[in-house]
N, C-alpha and C positions, 0 to 999 in steps of 0.2 A: 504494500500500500504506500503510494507517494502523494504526499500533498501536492495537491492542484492550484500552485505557485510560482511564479518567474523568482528566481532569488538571485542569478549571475551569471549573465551573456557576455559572452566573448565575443570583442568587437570581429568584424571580418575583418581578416588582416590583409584581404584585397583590399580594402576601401582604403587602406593606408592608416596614417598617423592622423589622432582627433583631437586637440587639448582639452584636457579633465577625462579623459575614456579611458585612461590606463588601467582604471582598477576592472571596469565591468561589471560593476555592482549593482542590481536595480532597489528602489526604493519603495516602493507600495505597501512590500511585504513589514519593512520596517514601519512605516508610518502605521500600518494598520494592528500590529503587535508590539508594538512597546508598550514597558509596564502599564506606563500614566495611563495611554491611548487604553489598557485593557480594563482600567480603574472605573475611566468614564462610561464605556462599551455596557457597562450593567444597565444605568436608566436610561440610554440613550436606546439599548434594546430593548428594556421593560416598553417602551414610550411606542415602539413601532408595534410592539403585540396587541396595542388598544386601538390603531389608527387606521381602522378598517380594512377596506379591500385594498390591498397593495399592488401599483404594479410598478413593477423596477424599469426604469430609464439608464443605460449603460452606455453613454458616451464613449468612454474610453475602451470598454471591453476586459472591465476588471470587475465585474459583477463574481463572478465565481471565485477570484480571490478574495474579497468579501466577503462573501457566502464560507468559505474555509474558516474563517475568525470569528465572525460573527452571524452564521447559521440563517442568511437571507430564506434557506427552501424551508427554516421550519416558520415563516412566517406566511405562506403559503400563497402565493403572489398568485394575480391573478393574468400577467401580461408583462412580457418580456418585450423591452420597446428597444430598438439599438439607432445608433446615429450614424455608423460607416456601414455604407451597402454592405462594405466583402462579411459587415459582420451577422447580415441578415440571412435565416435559414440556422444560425442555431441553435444547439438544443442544451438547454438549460434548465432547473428551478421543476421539471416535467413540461416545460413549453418550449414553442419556438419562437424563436427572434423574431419582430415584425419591426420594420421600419417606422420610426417617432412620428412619420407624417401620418400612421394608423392609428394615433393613440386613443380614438375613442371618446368615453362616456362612461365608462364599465369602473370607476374604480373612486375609492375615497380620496387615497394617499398616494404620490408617486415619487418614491423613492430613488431619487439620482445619485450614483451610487461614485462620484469624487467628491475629491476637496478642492476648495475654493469653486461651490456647485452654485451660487449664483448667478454665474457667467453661465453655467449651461443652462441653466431655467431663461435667460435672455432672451435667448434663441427660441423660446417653444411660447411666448408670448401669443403669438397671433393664432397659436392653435389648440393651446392649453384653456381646456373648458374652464368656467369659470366656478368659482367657490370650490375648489381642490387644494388639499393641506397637503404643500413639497416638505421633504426630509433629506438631508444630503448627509455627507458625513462629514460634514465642519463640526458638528459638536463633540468627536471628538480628535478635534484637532490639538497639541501639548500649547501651553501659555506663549502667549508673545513671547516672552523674557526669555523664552530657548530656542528662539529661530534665529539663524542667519540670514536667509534668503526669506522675509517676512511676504513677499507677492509671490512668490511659488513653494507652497508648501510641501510640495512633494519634491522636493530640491535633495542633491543629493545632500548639500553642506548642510539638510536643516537635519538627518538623519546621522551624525559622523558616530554611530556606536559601535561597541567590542562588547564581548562576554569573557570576563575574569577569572578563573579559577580562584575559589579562593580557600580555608582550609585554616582549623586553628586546632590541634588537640591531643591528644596521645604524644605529646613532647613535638610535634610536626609544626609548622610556622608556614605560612605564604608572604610573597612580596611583590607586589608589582613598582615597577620602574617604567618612565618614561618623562619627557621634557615637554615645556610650554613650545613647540614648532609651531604653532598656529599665530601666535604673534607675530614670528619672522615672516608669516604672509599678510600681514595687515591687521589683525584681529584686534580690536580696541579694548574690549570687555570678558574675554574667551573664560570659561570655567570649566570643570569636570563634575555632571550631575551625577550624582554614583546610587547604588539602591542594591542592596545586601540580598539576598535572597538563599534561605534556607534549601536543604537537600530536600525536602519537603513541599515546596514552591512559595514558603510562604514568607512576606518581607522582615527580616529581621532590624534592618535600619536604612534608613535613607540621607542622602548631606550631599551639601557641594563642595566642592577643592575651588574657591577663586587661584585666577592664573595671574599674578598681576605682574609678572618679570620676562620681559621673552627669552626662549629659551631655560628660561627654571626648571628643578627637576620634581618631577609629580611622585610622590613613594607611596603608596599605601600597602601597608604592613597588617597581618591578618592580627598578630599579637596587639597592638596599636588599638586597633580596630574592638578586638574585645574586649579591652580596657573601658574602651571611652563608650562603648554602648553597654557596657554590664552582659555580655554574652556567655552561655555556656558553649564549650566543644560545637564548632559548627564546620558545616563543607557544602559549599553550594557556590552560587552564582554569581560573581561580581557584577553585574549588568551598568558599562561605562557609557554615557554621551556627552559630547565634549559639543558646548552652545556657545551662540555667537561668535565663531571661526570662520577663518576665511583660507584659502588654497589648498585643503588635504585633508579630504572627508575621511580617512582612515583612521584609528584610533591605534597603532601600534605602541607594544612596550614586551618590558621583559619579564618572567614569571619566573622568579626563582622557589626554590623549596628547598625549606632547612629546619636544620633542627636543634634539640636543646642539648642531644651527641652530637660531635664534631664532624662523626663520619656522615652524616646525613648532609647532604648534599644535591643539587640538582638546579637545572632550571630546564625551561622551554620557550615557544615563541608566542606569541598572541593569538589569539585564537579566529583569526579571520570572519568577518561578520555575515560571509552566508552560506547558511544550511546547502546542503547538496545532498544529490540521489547514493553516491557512492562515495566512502574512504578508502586508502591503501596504504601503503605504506608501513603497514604493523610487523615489525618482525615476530615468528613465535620465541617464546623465554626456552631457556634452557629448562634441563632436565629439573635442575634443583630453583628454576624459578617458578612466578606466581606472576599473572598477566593481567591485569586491572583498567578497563577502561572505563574512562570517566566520562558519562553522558551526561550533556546538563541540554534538557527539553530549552530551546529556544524560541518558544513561543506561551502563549494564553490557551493552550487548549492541549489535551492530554496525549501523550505519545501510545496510544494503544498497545498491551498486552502483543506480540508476537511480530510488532512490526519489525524491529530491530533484529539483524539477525547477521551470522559471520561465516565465512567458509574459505578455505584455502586458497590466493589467486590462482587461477587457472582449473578450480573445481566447481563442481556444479549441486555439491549436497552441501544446503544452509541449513544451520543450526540457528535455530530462533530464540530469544531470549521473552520467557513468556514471562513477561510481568509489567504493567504500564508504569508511565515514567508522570507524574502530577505535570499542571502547568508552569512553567518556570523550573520544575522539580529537576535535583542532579541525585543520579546514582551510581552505585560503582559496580561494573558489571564482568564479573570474575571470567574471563573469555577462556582461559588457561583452562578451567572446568567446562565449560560448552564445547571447546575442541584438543579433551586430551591428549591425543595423536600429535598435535601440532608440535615440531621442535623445530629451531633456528637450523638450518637459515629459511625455513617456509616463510613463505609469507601470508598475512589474513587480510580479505576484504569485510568491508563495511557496509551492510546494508541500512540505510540511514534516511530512506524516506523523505528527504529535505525539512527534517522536524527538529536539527542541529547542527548545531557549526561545528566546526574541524574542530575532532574532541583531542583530550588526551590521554594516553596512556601510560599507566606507571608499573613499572617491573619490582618485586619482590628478590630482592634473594634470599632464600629461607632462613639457611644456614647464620647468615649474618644480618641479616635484617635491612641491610644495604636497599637503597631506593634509586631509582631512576626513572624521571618522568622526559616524554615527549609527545610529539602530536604525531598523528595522521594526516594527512595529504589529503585534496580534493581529491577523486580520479575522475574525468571526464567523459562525457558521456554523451559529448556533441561532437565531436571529432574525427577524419578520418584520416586514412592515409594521404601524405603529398607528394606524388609524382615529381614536382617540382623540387624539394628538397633535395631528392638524388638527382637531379637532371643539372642540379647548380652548382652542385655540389664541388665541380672544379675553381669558382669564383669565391666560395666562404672562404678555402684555406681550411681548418680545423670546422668550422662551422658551429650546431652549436655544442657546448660545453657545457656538462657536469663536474663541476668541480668537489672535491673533498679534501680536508686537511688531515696532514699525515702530521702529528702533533710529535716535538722531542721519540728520536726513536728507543733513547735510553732509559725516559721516565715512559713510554705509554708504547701501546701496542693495538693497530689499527684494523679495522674488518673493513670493508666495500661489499658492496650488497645491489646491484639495479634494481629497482623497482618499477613494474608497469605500472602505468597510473591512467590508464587508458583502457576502457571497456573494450575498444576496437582494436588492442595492442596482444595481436596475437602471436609477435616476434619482437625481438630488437636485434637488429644486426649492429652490432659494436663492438668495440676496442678499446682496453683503460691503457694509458701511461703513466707512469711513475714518475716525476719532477722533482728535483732538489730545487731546493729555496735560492738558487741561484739560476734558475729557469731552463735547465739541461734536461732533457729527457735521460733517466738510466737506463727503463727498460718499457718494453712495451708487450701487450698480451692483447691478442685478436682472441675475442670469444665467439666468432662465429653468431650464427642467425640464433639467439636466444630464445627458445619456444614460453610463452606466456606461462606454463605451468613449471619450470623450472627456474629454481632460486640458488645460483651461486654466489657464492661468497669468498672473497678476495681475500686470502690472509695474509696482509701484508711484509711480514715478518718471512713466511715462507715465500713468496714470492722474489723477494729480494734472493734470498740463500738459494734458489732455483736458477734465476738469473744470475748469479756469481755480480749482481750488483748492489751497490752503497748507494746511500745521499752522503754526497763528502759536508753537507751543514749541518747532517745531522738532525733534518727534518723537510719537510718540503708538502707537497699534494700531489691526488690523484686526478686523471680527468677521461671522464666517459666521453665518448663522442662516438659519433655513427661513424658506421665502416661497411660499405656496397660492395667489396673486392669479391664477395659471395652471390649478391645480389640482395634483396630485402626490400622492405620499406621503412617508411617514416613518417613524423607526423607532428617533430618539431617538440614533443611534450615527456621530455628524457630525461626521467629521475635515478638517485642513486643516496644510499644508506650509509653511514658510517657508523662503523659499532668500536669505539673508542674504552679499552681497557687502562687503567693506573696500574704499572706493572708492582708497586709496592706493595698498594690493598687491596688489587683487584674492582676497586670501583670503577662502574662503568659508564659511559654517557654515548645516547644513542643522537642522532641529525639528520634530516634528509632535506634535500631541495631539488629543483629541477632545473634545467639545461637551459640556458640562453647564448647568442651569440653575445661576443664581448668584444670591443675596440677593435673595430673594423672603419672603416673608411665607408664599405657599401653598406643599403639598406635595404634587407629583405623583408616585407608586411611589415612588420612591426621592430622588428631585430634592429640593430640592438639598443634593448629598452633603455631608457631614461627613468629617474624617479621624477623629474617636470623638466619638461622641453621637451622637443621633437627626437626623437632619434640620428645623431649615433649615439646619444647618451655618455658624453665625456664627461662627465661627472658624478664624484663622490661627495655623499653625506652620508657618515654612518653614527649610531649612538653604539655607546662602551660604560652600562654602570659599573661601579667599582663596589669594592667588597667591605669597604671600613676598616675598621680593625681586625674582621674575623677571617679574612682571607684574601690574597691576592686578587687581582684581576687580570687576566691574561687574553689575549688578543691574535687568533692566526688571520692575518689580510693577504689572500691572493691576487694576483694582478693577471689573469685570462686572458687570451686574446685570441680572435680568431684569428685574422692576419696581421703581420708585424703592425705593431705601433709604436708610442714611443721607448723609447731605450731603457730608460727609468720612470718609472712615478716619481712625482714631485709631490708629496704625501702631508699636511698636518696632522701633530696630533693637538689638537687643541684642549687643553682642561681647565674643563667650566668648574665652576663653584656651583653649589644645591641653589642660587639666586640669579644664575643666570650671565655670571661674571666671569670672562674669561680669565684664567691665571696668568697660564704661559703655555707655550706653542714649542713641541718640539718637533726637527722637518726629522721626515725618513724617506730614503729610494730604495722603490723593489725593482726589479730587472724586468724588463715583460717578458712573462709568462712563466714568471715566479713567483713567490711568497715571501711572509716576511713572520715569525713567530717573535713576538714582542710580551714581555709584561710591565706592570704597572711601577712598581716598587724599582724595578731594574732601568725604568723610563723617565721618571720622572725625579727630583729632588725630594726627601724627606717635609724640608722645610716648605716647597712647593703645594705639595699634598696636602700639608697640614691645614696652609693657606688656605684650601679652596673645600674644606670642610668635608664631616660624613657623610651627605647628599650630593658629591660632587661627581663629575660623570668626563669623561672623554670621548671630542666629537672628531670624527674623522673626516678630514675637508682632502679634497684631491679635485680641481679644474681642471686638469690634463686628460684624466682616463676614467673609466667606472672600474673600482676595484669591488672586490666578492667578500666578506667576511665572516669569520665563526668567533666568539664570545664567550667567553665560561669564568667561572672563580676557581680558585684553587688553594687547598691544603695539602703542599707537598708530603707525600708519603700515607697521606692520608684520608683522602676527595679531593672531588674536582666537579665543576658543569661543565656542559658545554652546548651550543647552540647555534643557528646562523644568526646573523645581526642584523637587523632592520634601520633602512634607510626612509630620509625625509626630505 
């Protein structure tokens, strides 16, 4: 069962380059399920059950995502009226669409089913019988006071939300990190509305963060959090909108997990704000592990008993998880148990009904108690193969690239892992190489046309000792890329896993991301992406929170390229203070088509540091090139996170 919702179209990447279309994100579904919107949604439905014969007028053609949140066919309409021909003929509510110029006689109430719906009642003036009560969905529109775009409500910038994980209890702590970036685009008044939500759906506190410094850094802390609301043990939903912004509807930050032992450790990445039909990217746990995914329902209305459901990529028997999920409600949902069988390097999909955003999951090790949390991956489900990708394929050079960090090979020990992320991804023909941090290939490994049901895994450590090769730095990355010399296809959506061991204590930190081209001169649809501007994307901004006192911060930045570019990055590291103030600037050069493993402590000044306080963060500036990065804290010998890093 899939909700009958638009949540995230991929622009055509015929159509070329769109400014603000980067993300792909659509809005309706937000506007129509956020908490507030679901608060007001009770008398604003009470009010339609009393207001006689209804019949729905659908402008837009969003009647039936409506009908999803707020239960239009149990009001039992009498006349389905629509405004665009192509939308007449169909079949909705048990009626068919009849063109608004049909509307009749027949009914009390006619229910025009957008926002800002007096502009559409304008138009129906000269045909709209007289003494009829309109109903739109402006009542429940959120207050002025959190719009940006105040004449178009349905704006992407008036929606800029995330879902938080959040978690306080059994010695375990959450933390989100992230910076005022919304100022640096203009924002005069920007805030963060926040609204706490129980594993249970229900709101345990609500408050806003004022932004008042650009570039400041936004912390909320779960222990923080239980203090000042009087909480017991909780784990549920952080539900973020960031109001009155302007240039980057996205809410990114970082999610660390820790504990009140030293060894506990962890973070992941933000949890991307919209639900999809499918996730992937889950490796299964080993023998002595425990596989825990974290469902937090993203919506007002209940995830149904057996929707949710898991099975091996590349298999066809799902295991269904029969138990419903409340509205807003998160659960932890022992996967390890629903697919015994399952050991790494398999991999699990996600069936997900678009009733949740890119959840997370966190791995157990029994034995130690050791934790490791990360996310799943959209996998796509619009996609097909492109002819053209192999036909161009002599113009990219490398094309596009999967990057992973091969971290110190004396403190850690590295897995690779591809990942299909692609419903129609019944192959990958590719090839990893092996890169020192001085941008030399050591070794290279053709894998042949990779069949969807098969999951290998790269042991880096053996890999090298097979190839009788080093990294003379001592550390460096890997990079997936397509390889035709077999034949195959492609489809431009090439992900890859890295399963990161602490050879001291064995803790582990899992990452995955997917393939882009990178600093290239030409541009293919969309390639290579920008975080704002047009493509080719020469530019770096990345966020780096730090760890305070309780643990280093550490930083691998790759410099990708698909064809030669420049010779070195010309690299800041900039460190802000928690108010937005920069300290001091230190430069660095990576080589292209190498890396750079850097830390905090080893980077910057003591006295520096101190300077710029416990909230303070490092922003990574580069005009020259778009560099790639991974993120984590560290307790030598003892934990470590790790992560990709999010650009603004």
């Amino acid at each position: 069962m899939t909700l009958n919702i638009q949540t995230f179209r991929n622009a055509d990447h015929r159509a070329g380059w769109r400014p603000g279309n980067n993300s792909g994100g659509l809005t309706l579904f937000k506007a129509l399920g956020h908490p507030i919107t679901a608060d007001l949604a009770r008398d604003w439905r009470a009010g339609l059950a009393d207001a006689g014969r209804i019949a729905i007028y659908d402008p837009l053609g969003d009647a039936e995502t409506v009908d999803v949140f707020h239960d239009l066919a149990g009001l039992s309409p009498v006349a389905y009226l629509v405004q665009q021909i192509e939308h007449v003929g169909r079949e909705a509510f048990g009626l068919t669409a009849r063109p608004v110029t049909e509307i009749g006689d027949d009914f009390d109430t006619l229910l025009v089913t957008a926002f800002d719906g007096e502009g559409f009642v304008q138009h129906l003036k000269h045909i709209l019988p007289t003494g009829k009560r309109i109903a739109t969905l402006d009542p429940l529109r959120l207050p002025a006071t959190m719009l940006s775009q105040p004449r178009a409500y349905v704006d992407a910038l008036n929606f800029a939300t995330n879902f938080g994980f959040l978690r306080d209890g059994d010695g375990l702590h959450t933390r989100i990190v992230t910076a005022n970036y919304w100022s640096g685009y203009g924002a005069k008044d920007p805030a963060l509305w926040c609204r706490l939500i129980g594993g249970d759906g229900v709101t345990l506190a609500e408050w806003e963060v004022p932004l008042t410094r650009p570039f400041e850094t936004i912390t909320i802390d779960s222990a923080d959090i239980r203090q000042r609301f009087g909480l017991d043990d909780f784990a549920g939903t952080l539900f973020m909108h960031a109001v009155r912004i302007r240039g980057h509807e996205i809410v990114k930050y970082a999610l660390d997990v820790y504990g009140d032992a030293a060894e506990q450790l962890s973070c992941t990445h933000d949890a991307n704000a919209w639900p999809a039909d499918l996730y992937a990217g889950v490796p299964a746990p080993d023998e002595n592990e425990d596989l825990i995914l974290w469902v937090q329902n993203s919506h007002p209305i209940e995830i149904p008993a057996g929707v949710i459901g898991f099975n091996l990529v590349g298999g066809q028997d799902v295991t269904s998880f029969d138990e419903s999920v409340p509205p807003f409600g998160t659960v932890a949902v022992n996967v390890g148990a629903l697919l015994p069988d399952a050991r790494f390097p398999d991999q699990i999909e996600l069936q997900a009904g678009r009733y949740f955003v890119r959840p997370r999951y966190e791995v157990i090790q029994r034995a130690s108690g050791r934790r490791r949390i990360a996310h799943a991956n959209v996998e796509r489900v619009d996609l097909k193969p492109d002819p053209e990708i192999r036909e161009n394929a002599p113009l990219f050079g490398k094309g596009y690239i999967m990057p992973l960090p091969v971290l110190p090979v004396e403190e850690f020990q590295t897995f690779c892992l591809p990942t299909p992320m692609a419903d129609t991804q019944m192959e990958l023909p590719i090839r990893v190489d092996l890169i020192d941090a001085n941008g030399t290939c050591v070794a290279e490994k053709f894998l042949g046309r990779v069949a969807r049901r098969d999951s290998i895994a790269i042991d880096v450590d053996g890999w090298m000792k097979e190839a009788a090769a080093e990294l003379p730095s001592g550390t460096g990355h890997v990079e997936f890329l397509y390889d035709f010399r077999d034949g195959g296809e492609a489809d431009g959506w090439l992900h890859a896993l890295a399963r990161i061991e602490q050879r001291a204590s064995g803790h582990r930190a899992e990452t995955i991301f997917g393939a882009h081209m990178f600093n290239m001169p030409l541009i293919f649809r969309d390639e290579p992406q920008s975080y704002s501007g047009r493509p080719p994307g020469l530019s770096t901004r990345l966020f780096l929170r730090l760890g305070g006192e309780t643990a280093d911060a550490m930083c691998h930045l790759l410099y990708p390229a698909s064809l030669p570019w420049a010779p070195e990055s010309c690299t800041d590291l900039n460190l802000f203070s928690g108010a937005g103030e920069m300290v001091t600037t230190q430069r660095i050069a990576i080589p292209c088509g190498g890396s750079r493993h850097w830390r905090v402590s080893e980077t910057f000044d003591a006295a520096d540091l101190k300077a710029a306080g416990p909230d303070a963060y490092v922003q990574i500036r580069d005009t020259t090139c778009r560099l790639f990065g991974f993120h984590g804290l560290l307790r030598p010998g003892i934990a470590f996170s790790l992560d990709h890093m999010f650009g603004y």
